[in-house]
C-alpha positions in Angstrom: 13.4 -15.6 -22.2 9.7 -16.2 -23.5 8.1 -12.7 -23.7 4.9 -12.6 -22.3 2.4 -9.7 -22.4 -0.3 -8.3 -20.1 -2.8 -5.5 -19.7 -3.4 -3.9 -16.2 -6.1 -1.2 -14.9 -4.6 0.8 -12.1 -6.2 4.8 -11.2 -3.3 5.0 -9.2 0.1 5.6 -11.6 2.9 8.0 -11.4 3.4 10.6 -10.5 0.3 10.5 -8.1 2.3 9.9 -5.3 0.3 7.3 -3.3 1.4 3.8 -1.3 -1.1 2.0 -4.4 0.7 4.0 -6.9 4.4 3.1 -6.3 3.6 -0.8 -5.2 1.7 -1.3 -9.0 4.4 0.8 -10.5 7.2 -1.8 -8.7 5.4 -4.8 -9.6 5.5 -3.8 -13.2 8.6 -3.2 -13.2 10.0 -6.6 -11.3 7.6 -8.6 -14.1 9.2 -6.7 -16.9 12.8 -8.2 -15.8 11.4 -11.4 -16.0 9.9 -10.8 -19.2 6.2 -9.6 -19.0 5.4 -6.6 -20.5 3.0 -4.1 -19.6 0.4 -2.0 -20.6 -1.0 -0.2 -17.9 -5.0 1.9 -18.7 -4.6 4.2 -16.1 -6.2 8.4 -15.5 -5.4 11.0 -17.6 -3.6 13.5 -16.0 -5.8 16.4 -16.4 -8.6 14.8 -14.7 -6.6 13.7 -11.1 -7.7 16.2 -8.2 -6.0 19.3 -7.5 -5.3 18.2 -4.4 -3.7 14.7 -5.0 -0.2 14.8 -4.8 2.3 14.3 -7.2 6.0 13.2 -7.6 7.3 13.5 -11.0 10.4 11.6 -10.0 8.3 8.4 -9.4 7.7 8.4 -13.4 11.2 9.0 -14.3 12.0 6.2 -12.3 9.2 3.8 -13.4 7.6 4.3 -16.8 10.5 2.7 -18.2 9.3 -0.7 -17.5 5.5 0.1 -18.7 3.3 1.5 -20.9 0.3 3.6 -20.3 -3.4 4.7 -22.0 -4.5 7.1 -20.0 -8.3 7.8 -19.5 -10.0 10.7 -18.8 -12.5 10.6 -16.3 -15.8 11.6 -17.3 -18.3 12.0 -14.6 -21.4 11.1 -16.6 -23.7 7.6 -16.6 -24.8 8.1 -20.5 -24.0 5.3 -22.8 -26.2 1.4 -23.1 -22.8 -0.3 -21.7 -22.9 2.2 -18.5 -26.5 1.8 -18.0 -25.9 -2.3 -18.3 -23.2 -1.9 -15.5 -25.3 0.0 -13.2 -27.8 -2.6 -13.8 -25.5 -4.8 -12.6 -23.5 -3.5 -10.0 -26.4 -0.3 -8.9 -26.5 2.9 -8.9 -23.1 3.6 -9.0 -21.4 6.9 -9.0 -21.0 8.4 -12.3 -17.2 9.0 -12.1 -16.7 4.8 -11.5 -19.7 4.2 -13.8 -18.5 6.1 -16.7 -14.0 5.6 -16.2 -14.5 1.7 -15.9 -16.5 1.5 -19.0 -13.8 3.9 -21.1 -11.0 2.1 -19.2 -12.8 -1.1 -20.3 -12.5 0.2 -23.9 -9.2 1.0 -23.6 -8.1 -2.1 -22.3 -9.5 -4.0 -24.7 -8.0 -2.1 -27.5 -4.3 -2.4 -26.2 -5.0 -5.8 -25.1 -5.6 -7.1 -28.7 -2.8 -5.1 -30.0 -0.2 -6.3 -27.9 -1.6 -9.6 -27.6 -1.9 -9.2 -23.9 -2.8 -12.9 -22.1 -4.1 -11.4 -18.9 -6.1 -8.7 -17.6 -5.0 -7.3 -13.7 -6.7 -4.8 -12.0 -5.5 -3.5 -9.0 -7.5 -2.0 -6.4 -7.5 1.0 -4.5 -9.7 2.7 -5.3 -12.3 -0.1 -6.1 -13.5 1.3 -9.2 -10.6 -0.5 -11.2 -12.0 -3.9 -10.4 -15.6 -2.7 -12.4 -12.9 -2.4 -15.4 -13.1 -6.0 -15.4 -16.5 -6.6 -15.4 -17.5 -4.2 -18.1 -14.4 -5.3 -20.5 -17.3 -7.1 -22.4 -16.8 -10.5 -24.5 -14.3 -11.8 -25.7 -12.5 -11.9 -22.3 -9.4 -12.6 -20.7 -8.1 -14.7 -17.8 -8.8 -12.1 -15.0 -6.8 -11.4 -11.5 -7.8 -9.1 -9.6 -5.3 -7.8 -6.9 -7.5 -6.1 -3.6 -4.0 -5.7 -1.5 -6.7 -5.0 1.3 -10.3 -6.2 2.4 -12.9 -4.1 0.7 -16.0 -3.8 2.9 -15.1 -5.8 5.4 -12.2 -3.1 6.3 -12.7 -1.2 9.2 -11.8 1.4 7.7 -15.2 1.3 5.6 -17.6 3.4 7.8 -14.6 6.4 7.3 -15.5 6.4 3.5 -18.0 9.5 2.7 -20.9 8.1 1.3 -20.2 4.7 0.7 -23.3 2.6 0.1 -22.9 -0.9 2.1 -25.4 -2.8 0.3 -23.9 -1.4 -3.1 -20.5 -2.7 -2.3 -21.4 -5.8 -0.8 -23.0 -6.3 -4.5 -19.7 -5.0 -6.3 -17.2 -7.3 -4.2 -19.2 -10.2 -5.0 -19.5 -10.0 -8.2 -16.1 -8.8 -9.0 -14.8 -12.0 -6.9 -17.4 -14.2 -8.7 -15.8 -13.2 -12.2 -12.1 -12.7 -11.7 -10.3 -15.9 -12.0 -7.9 -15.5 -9.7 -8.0 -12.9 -6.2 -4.8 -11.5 -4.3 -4.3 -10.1 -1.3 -1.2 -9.3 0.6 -1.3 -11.3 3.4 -3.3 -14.4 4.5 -5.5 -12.4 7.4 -6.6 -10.0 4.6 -7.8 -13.0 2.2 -9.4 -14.6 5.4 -11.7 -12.3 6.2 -12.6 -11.4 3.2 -13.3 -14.7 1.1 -14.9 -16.4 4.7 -18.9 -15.2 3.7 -18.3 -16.9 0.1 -19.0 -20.5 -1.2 -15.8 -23.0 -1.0 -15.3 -22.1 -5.0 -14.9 -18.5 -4.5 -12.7 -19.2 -1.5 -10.5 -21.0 -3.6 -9.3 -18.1 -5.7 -7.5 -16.6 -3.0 -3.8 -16.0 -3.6 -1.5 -14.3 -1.5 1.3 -12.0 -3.0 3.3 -9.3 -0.4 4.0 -6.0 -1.0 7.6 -5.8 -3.0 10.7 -3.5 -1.8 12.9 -2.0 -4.8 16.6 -2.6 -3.7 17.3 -0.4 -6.4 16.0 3.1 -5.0 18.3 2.5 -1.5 21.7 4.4 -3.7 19.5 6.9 -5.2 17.8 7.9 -1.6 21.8 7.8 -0.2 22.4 11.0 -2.8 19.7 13.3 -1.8 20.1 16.0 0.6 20.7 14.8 4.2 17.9 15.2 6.6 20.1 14.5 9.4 22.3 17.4 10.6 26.5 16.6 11.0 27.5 15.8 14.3 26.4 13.3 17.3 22.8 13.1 17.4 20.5 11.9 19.6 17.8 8.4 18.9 16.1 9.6 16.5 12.7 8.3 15.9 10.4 8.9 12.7 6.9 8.1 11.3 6.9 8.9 7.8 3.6 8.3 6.7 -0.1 9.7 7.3 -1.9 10.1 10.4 -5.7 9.4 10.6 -7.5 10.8 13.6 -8.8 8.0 16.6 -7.8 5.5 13.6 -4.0 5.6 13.2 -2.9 8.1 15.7 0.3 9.1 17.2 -1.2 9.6 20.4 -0.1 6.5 22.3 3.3 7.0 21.2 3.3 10.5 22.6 2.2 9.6 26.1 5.0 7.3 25.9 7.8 9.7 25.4 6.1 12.4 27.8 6.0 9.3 30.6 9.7 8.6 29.7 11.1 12.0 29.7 9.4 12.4 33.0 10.8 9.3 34.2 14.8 9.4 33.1 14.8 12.7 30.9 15.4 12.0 27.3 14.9 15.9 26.3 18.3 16.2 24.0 18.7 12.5 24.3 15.7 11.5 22.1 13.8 12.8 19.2 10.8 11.8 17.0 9.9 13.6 13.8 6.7 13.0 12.5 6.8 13.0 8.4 3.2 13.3 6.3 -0.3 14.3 6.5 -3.7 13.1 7.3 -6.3 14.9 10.0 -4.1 12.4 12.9 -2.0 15.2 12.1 -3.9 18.1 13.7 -4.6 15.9 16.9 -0.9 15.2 17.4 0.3 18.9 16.9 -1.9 19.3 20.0 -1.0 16.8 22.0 2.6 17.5 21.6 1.9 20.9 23.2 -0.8 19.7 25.8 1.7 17.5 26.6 4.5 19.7 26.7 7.3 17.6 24.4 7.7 20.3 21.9 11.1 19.9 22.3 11.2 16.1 21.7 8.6 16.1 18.4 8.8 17.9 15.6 6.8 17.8 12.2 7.9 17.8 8.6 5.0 17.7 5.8 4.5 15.2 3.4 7.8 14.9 1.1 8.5 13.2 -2.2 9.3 9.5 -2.1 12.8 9.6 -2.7 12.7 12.1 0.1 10.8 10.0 2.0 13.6 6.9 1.9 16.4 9.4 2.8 14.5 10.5 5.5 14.0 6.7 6.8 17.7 6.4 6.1 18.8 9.2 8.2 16.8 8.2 11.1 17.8 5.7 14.2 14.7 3.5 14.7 10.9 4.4 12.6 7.9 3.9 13.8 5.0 2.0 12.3 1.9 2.5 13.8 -1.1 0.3 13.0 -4.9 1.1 13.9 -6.5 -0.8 17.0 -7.7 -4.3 15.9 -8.5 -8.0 17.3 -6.8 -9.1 14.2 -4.8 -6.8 12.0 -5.5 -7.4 8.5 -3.3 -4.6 6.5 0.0 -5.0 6.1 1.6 -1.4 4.9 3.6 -1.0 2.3 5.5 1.7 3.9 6.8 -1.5 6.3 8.5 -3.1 3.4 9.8 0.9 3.1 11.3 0.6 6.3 12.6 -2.7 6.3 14.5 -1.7 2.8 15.8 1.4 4.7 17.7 -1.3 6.7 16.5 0.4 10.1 15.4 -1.3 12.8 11.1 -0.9 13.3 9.6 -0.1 16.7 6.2 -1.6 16.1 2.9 -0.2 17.4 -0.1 -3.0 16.0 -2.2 -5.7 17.7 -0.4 -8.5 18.5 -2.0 -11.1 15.9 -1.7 -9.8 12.1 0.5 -9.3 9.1 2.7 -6.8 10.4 3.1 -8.9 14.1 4.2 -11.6 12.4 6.8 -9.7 9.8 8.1 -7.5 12.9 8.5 -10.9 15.3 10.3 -13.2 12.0 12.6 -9.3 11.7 13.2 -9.4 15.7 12.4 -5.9 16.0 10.4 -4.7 19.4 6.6 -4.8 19.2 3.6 -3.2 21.4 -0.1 -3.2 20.9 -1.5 0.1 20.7 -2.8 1.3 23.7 0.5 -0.3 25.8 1.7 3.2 26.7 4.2 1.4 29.3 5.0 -0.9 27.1 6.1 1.9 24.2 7.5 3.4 26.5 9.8 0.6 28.0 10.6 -0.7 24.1 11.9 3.4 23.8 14.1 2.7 26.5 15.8 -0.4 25.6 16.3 1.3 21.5 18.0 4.6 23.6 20.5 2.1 26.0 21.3 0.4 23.0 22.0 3.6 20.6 23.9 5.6 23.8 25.6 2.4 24.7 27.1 1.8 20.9 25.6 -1.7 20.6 24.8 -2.3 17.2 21.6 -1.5 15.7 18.8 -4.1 15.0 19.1 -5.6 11.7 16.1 -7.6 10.5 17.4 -11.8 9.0 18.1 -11.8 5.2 15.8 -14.1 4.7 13.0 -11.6 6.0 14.4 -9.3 4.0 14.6 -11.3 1.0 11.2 -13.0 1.1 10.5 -9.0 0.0 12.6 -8.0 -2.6 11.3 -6.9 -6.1 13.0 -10.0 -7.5 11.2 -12.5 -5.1 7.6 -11.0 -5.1 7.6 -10.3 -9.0 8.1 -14.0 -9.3 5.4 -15.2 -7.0 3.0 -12.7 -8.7 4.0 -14.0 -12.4 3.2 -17.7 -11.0 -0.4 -16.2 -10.1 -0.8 -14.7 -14.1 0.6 -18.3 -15.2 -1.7 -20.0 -13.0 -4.8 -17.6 -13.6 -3.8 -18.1 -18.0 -3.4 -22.0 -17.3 -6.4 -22.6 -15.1 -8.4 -20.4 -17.7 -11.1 -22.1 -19.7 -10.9 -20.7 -23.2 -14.7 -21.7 -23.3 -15.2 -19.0 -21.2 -13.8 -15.9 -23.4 -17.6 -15.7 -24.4 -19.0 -15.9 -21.6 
């Protein structure tokens, strides 16, 4: 096997414990078993929030198959190559400003002394894709993964201070640069790439979040989350909650309608796992509504945690914000799909996670369908008192997302991205 070398920019590493984090982290390591090696400019540790969270077991189980540079973040616009990116980009804020331009330096240094062929940079937060406009001359082939739209998300207008016009000036020029632009599933890279010229459309690839077969023994060792004995359906969200975005409240009204219809008090349970401020309006609703005895709570856990928990529950939920189209896909569905559980789906009808729930044959309702969740509940309890046997999703499904599947359709997009890359154009 032909060792081939690359240089990535991700904020988001082990052991912060985020959905960006692990999916760059996995990637890595599925291209490192097919021979790419990785050097990965990421933050220093010191300068991550207090507040972010942090799994020290993700590292263990990852840096193996990578190597880091970690960059302190700064905070400050001094310097002629930060002034000539705010120039370019305007007024940005001095923490993206000043880390891209440091990363940039980093980058550059490990990428000529590795011999690195391609840069990635994988966004969230957006700030990594500015790595690849400030790397300077010479340059490398360039792919830069989004995973989700950028200001065409509706989840935009949530983001504290975010400058429209600003961004709209970032996104195009970051998709005017890179060679190559992946998102993880086709709605995403239609909505974002429509507004640009037939060129920059053409960049698009699509790449799907990957599952790690690998983690399912490990999770099967922790400590069980499910008590011994018959238990009732257990449902579970594991996952954060975003008030009057992704709420639980539809799903709520569904069990309160149920239980008042045939009782399911004893018969059913749904644990919600996570944060977020959804999580506040749920707690309330759950008493307003008077289920205390259906829902419970558990706060956010650590990722192997997390997949025992998945794996110790009947059915879990995904729950998707209102939308025409749905254009995310969520990583924690590949989760649950490599949990081997079957997924009660809560997302509009047209979208990535529609059409990954219908190809699985698991049950799916729009949000706001309160009868609908309700009547989907129903047929998962006859099923689980009855003894039929649970949903399984095709293996074909399944193995359109395994590490080994997604790692090569993501090295065909570096090959393509080196191949298509005129070497005129390192000077450019």
């Amino acid at each position: 096997m032909t060792e081939r070398r690359l240089v990535a920019v991700s904020w988001s590493m082990p052991p912060a414990l985020f959905p960006r984090s692990i999916q760059v982290a996995r990637l890595l390591k599925g291209l490192q078993r097919i021979g790419w090696q990785s050097t990965v400019v990421t933050l220093a540790e010191y300068s991550r929030d207090q507040g972010d969270p942090v799994d020290p077991a993700l590292s263990a189980l990852y840096s193996p198959y990578y190597k880091t540079e970690r960059v302190a973040a700064r905070g400050t616009t001094e310097g002629a190559r930060t002034a000539w990116l705010n120039w370019k980009l305007g007024n940005l804020p001095p923490v993206d400003a000043s880390w891209a331009v440091d990363a940039a330096a980093a980058a550059r240094r490990a990428a000529r002394r590795d011999g690195a062929e391609v840069l990635v940079t994988f966004a969230q937060p957006w700030r990594d894709h500015f790595v690849g406009l400030a790397l300077g001359r010479p340059r490398l082939p360039w792919v830069a993964h989004f995973s989700d739209p950028w200001v065409d998300s509706l989840y935009y207008r949530d983001m504290l201070g975010a400058d429209r016009d600003r961004d709209v000036q970032c996104e195009a020029a970051v998709i005017k640069a890179a060679d190559l632009v992946v998102f993880t599933n086709q709605y995403a890279a239609d909505l974002v790439m429509r507004k640009y010229p037939a060129a920059w459309r053409s960049k698009a690839r699509v790449v799907g979040h990957a599952a790690d077969e690998d983690l399912i023994p490990i999770a099967d060792r922790m400590p069980r989350f499910r008590p011994v004995g018959k238990a009732p359906l257990r449902l579970a969200y594991v996952g954060t909650l975003l008030a009057s975005r992704r709420s639980a409240d539809d799903l709520l009204d569904a069990l309160a309608r149920l239980d008042a219809r045939i009782g399911i008090r004893g018969r059913v349970e749904l644990v919600l796992i996570g944060s977020g401020s959804g999580v506040v309006e749920a707690r309330q609703k759950v008493i307003d509504l008077g289920v205390e005895s259906i829902v419970s709570f558990q706060p956010q856990v650590m990722y192997l945690e997390s997949l025992a928990a998945m794996r110790d529950s009947a059915v879990l939920v995904l729950i998707d914000a209102r939308a025409r189209t749905n254009v995310f896909v969520p990583s924690k569905l590949v989760d649950y799909l490599m949990a081997e559980r079957p997924i009660l789906g809560i997302s509009p009808a047209v979208g990535g996670s529609a059409d990954l729930l219908r190809s699985s044959g698991y049950p799916l309702v729009e949000p706001g369908d309160v009868e609908g969740i309700a009547g989907a509940i129903q047929v998962l309890l006859d099923r689980h008192e009855s003894g039929a046997r649970p949903l399984t999703a095709p293996a074909d499904v399944v193995r359109r997302y395994s590490l080994e599947t997604v790692a090569a359709a993501f090295a065909a997009v570096l090959e393509e991205a080196i191949a298509g890359f005129s070497w005129s154009r390192r000077w450019l």
